[in-house]
C-alpha positions as CSV (number, residue, x, y, z in Angstrom):
1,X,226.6,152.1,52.9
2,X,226.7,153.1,56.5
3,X,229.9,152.7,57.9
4,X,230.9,152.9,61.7
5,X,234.6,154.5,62.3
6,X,235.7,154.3,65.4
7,X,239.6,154.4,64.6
8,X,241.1,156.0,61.5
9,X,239.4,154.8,58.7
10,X,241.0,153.1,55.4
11,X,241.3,154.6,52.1
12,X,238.7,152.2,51.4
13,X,236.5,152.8,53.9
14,X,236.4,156.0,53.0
15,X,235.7,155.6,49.3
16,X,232.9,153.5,50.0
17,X,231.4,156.3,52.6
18,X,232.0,158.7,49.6
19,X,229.9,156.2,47.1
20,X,226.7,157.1,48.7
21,X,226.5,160.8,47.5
22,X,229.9,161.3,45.4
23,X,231.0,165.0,46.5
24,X,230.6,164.6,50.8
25,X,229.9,162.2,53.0
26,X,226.2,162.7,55.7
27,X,228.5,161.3,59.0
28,X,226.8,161.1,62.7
29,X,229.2,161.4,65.5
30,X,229.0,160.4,69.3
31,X,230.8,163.3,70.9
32,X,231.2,161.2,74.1
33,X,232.6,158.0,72.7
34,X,234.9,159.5,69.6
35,X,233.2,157.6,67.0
36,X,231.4,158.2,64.4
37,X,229.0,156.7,61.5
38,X,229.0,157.5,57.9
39,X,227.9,157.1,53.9
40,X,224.0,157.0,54.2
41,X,221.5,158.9,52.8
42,X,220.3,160.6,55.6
43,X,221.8,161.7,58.9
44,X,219.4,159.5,60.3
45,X,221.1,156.0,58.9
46,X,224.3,157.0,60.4
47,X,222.2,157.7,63.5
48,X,220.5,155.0,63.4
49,X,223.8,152.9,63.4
50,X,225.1,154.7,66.2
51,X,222.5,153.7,68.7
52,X,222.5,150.1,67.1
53,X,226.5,150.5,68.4
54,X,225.3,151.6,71.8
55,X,225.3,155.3,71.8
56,X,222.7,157.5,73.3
57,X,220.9,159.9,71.4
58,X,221.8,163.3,73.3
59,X,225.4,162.4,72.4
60,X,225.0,162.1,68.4
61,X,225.4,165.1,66.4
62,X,224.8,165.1,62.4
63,X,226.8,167.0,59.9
64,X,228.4,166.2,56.7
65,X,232.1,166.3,55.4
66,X,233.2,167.4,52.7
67,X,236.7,166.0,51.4
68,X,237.0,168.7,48.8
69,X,238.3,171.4,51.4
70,X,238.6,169.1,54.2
71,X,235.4,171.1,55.7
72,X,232.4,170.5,57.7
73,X,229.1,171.4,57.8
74,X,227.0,171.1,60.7
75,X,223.7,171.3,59.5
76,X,220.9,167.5,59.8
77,X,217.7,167.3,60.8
78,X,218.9,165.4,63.6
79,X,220.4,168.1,65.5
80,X,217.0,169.7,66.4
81,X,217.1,169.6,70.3
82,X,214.6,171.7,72.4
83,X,216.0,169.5,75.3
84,X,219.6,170.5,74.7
85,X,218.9,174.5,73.8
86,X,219.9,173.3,70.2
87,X,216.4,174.6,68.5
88,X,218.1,174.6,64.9
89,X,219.4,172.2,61.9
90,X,222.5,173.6,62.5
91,X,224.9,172.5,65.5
92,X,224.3,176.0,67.6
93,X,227.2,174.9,70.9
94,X,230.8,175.8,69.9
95,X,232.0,173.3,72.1
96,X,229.8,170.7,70.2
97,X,230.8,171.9,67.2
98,X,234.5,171.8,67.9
99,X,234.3,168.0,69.5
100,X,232.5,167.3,66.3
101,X,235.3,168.8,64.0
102,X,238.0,167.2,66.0
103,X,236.4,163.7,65.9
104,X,235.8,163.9,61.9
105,X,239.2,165.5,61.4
106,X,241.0,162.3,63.1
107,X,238.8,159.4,61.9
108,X,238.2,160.4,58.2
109,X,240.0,163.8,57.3
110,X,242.8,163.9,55.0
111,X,241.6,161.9,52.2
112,X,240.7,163.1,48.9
113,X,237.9,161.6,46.2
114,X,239.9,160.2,43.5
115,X,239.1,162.8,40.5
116,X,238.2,161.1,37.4
């Protein structure tokens, strides 16, 4: 289930963006507007949602978090740019990357998977 956050998300909002794939969470975020989309399959749901939502394409970045260690990795198929000088899956702009920490950290970090 794709979700959009665009203010801190709910326990339970969470936990259902953590149903999809059990140990992280595939999230999309628009760097400009501070939100972000999360819980698909691919980058490109949360993407997908995004734009639906009114966000341009240059502004969304794929990743995924993982609750675990509260980490991120910012590696999608969507972040292949020629037209931005981002020629790799991975996010290659520390500034990006940072926004895109930042904006993860505040609307869905801090919450752990229930162990069981």
């Amino acid at each position: 289930m794709v979700l959009i956050i665009k203010e801190r998300a709910t326990l339970e909002q969470f936990e259902q963006m953590l149903q999809t794939l059990g140990l992280y969470i595939k999230i999309a975020i628009d760097i400009e507007r501070g939100i972000l989309a999360g819980g698909g399959e691919k980058h490109a749901y949360c993407e997908a949602a995004l734009l639906e939502d009114g966000s341009r394409q240059r502004d969304i970045w794929g990743a995924d978090w993982i609750p675990f260690n509260q980490s991120i990795a910012y590696e999608s198929i969507i972040n292949i740019r020629p037209s931005q000088n981002n020629r790799s899956m991975i996010i290659q702009n520390p500034e990006i990357r940072e926004r895109v920490k930042k904006i993860a950290q505040e609307l869905i970090g801090g919450y752990e998977p229930e162990r069981g």
